[in-house]
N, C-alpha and C positions, 0 to 999 in steps of 0.2 A: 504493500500500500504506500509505503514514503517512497519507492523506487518510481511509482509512477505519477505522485506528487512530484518529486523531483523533477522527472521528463518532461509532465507538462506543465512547470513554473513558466520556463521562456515564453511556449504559446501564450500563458496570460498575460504576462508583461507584453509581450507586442499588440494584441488586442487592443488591453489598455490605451498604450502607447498610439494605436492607429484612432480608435474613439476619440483622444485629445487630440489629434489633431486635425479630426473631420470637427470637431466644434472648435478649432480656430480657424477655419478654411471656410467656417458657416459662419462666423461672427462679424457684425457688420461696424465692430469697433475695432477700426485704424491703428489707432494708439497702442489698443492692445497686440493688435495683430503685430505689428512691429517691434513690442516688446519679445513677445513669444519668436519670431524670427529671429530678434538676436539673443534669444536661447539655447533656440537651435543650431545655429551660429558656432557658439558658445562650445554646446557639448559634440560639437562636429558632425551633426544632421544634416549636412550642406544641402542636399536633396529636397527636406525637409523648410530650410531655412528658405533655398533657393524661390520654391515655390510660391511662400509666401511676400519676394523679395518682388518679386514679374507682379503680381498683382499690385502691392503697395506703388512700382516704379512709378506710374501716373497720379498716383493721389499724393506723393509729399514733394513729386519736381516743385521747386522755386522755392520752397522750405529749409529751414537751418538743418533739418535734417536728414534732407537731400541726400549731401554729400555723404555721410555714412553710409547708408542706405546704398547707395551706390558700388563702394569704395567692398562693403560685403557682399555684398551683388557678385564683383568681380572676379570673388575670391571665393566664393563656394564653386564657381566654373574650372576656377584655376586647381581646388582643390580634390574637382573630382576626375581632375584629367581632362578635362575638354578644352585644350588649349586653342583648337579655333577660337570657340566664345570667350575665351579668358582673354583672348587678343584684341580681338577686337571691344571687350567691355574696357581692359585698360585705357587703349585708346580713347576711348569714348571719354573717360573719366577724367583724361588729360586735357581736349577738349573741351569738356563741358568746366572743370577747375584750373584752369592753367597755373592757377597762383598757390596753390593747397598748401599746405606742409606736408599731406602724403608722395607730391607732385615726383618727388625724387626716388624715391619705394617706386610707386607705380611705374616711373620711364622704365625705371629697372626690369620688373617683372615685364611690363609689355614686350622688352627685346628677349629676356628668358626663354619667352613665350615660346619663339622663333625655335631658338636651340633647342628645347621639350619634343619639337616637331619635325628636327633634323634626322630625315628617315637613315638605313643602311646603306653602307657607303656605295654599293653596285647601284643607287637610286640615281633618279636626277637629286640636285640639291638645291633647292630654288632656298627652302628655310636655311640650309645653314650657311648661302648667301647673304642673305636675308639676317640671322644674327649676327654676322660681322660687321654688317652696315650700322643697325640697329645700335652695335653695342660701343661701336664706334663713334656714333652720333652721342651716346649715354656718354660716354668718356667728354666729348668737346664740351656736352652741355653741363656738366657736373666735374671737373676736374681735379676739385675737391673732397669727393665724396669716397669713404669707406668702401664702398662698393666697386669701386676701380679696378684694385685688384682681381675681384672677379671677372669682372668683364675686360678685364685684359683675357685671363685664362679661358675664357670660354670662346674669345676670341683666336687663341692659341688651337685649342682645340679644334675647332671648325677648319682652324688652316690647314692641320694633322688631318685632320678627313678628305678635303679636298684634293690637298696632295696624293692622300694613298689613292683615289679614284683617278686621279691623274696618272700615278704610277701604272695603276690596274691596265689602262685602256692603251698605253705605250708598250708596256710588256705584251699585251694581248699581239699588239700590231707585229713585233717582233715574233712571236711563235709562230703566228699565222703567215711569217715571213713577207709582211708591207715593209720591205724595211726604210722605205724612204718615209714615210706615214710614222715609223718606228722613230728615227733619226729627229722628223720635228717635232716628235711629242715631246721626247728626251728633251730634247732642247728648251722647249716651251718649260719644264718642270725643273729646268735649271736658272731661269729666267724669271720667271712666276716665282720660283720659293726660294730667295737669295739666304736666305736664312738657315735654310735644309743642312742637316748634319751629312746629308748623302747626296750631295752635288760632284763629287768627284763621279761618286756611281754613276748618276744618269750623265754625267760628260761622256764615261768610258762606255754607256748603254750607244750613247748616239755614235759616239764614231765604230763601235764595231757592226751598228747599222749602215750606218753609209756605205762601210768596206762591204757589207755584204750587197748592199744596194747597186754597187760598181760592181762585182762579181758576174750581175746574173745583168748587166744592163749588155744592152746590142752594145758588136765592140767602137761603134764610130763614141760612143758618148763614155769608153769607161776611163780615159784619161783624164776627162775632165772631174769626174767623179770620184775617181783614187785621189785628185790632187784635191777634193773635197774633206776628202778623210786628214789629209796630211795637213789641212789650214786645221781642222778643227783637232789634230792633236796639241801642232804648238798654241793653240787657245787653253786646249786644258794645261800641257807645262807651265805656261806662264799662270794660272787660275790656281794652279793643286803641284806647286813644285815638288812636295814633300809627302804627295799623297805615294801607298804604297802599291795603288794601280796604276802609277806613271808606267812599268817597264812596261807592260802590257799594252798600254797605251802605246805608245813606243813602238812596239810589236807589228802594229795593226798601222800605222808609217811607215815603217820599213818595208811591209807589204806592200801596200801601195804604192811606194814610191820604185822599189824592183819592176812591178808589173807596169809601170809609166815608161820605165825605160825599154822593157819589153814590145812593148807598142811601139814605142819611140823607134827602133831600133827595126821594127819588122817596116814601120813607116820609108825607111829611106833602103830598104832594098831594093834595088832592080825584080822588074816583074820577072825576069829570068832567076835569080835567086830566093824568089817566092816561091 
């Protein structure tokens, strides 16, 4: 008998729990309703609170207590994961307060938003475009602010992702042997992420695409394309003197520039010695 007192306790507390809130969902006092929303608020009902949040929104606009109202609004969307509406409600709230004291919270959270919805790296990434801009606007407009730090790193972050989906689609080009398609990806992601701890890498990605790109090119164009390879090695010497892919690099010139002479060399034969 206590075994199934005990099982069905929860069902009665939620009953309960759903009767209170059908008689404040039926109550035609404001004051109160909005008490009781930031209740539920409160004990993290967001669902609950939210509810009551959409109906009060048109009854207290242009009131002192607006702006809360609002400001909670935003943040039961944010807090149940629905970072569309949490996006676009901050905004709103920016908009509609420009001057708040929340003003600087909120710019925050608006660009967060972005990052929250920064899908998997193989995705497009329109959001976590989108948070770096955001979060770089946050920095200009706030300079000052605690919050910095974060939106430096989240900023960092986003760049960490972009890159690897950069990497992704250059190495693709490479296996599936584009290798000119290969060559200016590389290149593009040496250019793009000056910053990159792995710029020697993608230097040493792009010229052993080019050599390979000069390989399989008809031979009228592979002189021109080996001496491709050979400018953009002494670009990486001078860039990574001390990198430990320089021989390599190296390597893949010396190639190039034997097989330039080779051409060179077949060039000024007599069609008799052809």
């Amino acid at each position: 008998m206590k075994l199934a007192v005990v099982l069905l306790m929860p069902l009665f507390i939620l009953a309960s729990c759903s009767t209170q809130f059908s008689k404040v969902l039926k109550s035609k006092d404001y004051d109160y309703k909005l008490k009781m929303a930031d209740k539920y608020f409160e004990y993290k009902k967001y669902k609950d609170a939210e509810e009551l949040y959409i109906e009060l929104f048109s009854v207290f606009k242009g009131t002192e207590k607006f702006e809360e109202l609002y400001y909670k609004y935003a943040y039961c969307s944010f807090y149940q994961k629905n970072y569309p509406d949490a996006e676009n409600l901050f905004k709103g709230f920016l908009e509609v307060f420009p001057n708040s004291a929340r003003a600087e919270e909120v710019a925050y959270l608006h660009a967060y938003t972005f990052y929250l919805q920064s899908p998997n790296v193989e995705l497009e990434q329109v959001n976590t475009n989108k948070a770096i801009g955001m979060m770089q606007s946050f920095i200009n407009t706030y300079p000052n602010s605690p919050r910095v730090k974060d939106a430096n790193g989240i900023i960092t972050m986003c760049r960490a992702k972009l890159e690897l989906k950069d990497y992704k689609t250059a190495q693709l080009y490479y296996n599936i042997e584009q290798y000119r398609a290969a060559g200016i990806s590389f290149g593009n992601l040496l250019n793009n992420y000056p910053e990159s701890n792995k710029g020697a890498e993608y230097m040493l990605m792009a010229i052993k695409s080019y050599y390979e790109f000069a390989k399989l090119s008809v031979y009228e164009k592979q002189e021109e394309r080996y001496q491709k390879v050979s400018t953009e090695y002494f670009d990486f010497a001078d860039r990574f003197p001390e990198s430990k892919l320089l021989k390599e690099a190296e390597n893949y010139k010396n190639l190039s520039l034997n097989n330039i002479k080779q051409i060179q060399n077949e060039q000024i034969k007599t069609p008799a010695e052809r």
